[in-house]
C-alpha positions as CSV (number, residue, x, y, z in Angstrom):
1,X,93.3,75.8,106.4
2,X,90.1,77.4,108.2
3,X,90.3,74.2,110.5
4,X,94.1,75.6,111.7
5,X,92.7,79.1,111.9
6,X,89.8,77.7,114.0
7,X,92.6,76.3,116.3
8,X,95.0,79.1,116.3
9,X,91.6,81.3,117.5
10,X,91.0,78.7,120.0
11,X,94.6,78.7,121.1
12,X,94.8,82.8,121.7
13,X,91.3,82.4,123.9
14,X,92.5,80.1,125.8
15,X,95.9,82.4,126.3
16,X,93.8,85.0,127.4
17,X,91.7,83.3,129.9
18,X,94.4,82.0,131.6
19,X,96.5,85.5,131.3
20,X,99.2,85.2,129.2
21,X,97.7,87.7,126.6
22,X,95.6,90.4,127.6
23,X,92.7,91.1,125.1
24,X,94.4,93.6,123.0
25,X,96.8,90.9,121.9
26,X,94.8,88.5,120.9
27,X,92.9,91.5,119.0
28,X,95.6,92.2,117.1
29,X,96.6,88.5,116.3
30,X,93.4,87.9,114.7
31,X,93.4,91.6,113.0
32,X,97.0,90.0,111.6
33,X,95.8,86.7,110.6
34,X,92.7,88.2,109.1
35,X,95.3,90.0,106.8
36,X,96.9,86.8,105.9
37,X,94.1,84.9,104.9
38,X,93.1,88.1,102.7
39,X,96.4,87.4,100.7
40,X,96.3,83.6,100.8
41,X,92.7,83.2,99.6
42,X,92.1,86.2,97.3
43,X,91.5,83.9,95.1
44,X,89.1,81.6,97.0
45,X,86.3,84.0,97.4
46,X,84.4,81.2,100.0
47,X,87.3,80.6,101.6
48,X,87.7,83.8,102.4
49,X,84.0,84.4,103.4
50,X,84.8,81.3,106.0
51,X,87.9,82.9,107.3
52,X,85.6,86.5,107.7
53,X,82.8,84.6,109.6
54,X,85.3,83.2,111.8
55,X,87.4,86.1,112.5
56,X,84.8,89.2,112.2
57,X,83.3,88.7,115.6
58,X,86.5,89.0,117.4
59,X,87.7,91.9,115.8
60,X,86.7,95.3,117.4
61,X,86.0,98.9,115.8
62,X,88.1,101.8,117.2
63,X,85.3,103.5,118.6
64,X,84.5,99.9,120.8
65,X,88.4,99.9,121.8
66,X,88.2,103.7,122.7
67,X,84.8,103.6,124.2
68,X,86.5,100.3,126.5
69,X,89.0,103.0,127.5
70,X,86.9,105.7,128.2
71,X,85.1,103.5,130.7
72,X,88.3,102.4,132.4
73,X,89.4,105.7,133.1
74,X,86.8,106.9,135.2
């Protein structure tokens, strides 16, 4: 199952380099799956911790995304 996440993640990157998603998608795509793997492998505590490695770094706080839009205001 991590493997196919591992894909999926590789999958949106590769959407957003080449511009079908913009970088808010993709966000939220992970931010979804992340939710799904909390259901799926509350019982598989290192599963879990895989799918959190794999998935943490992509997601970003609030203040990132606001600061991100803050700067492409001025």
């Amino acid at each position: 199952m991590t493997e196919y996440l591992n894909e999926v993640i590789l999958i949106l990157e590769a959407e957003v380099a080449a511009g079908r998603l913009t970088d808010q998608q993709c966000h939220d795509y992970v931010r979804l799956l992340r939710h799904a793997a909390d259901r799926v492998f509350a019982k598989h505590r290192n599963l879990r911790a895989e799918v959190d490695k794999m998935t943490k770094p992509l997601i970003k706080l609030p203040s990132q995304e606001f600061r991100e839009l803050e700067g492409e205001a001025c």
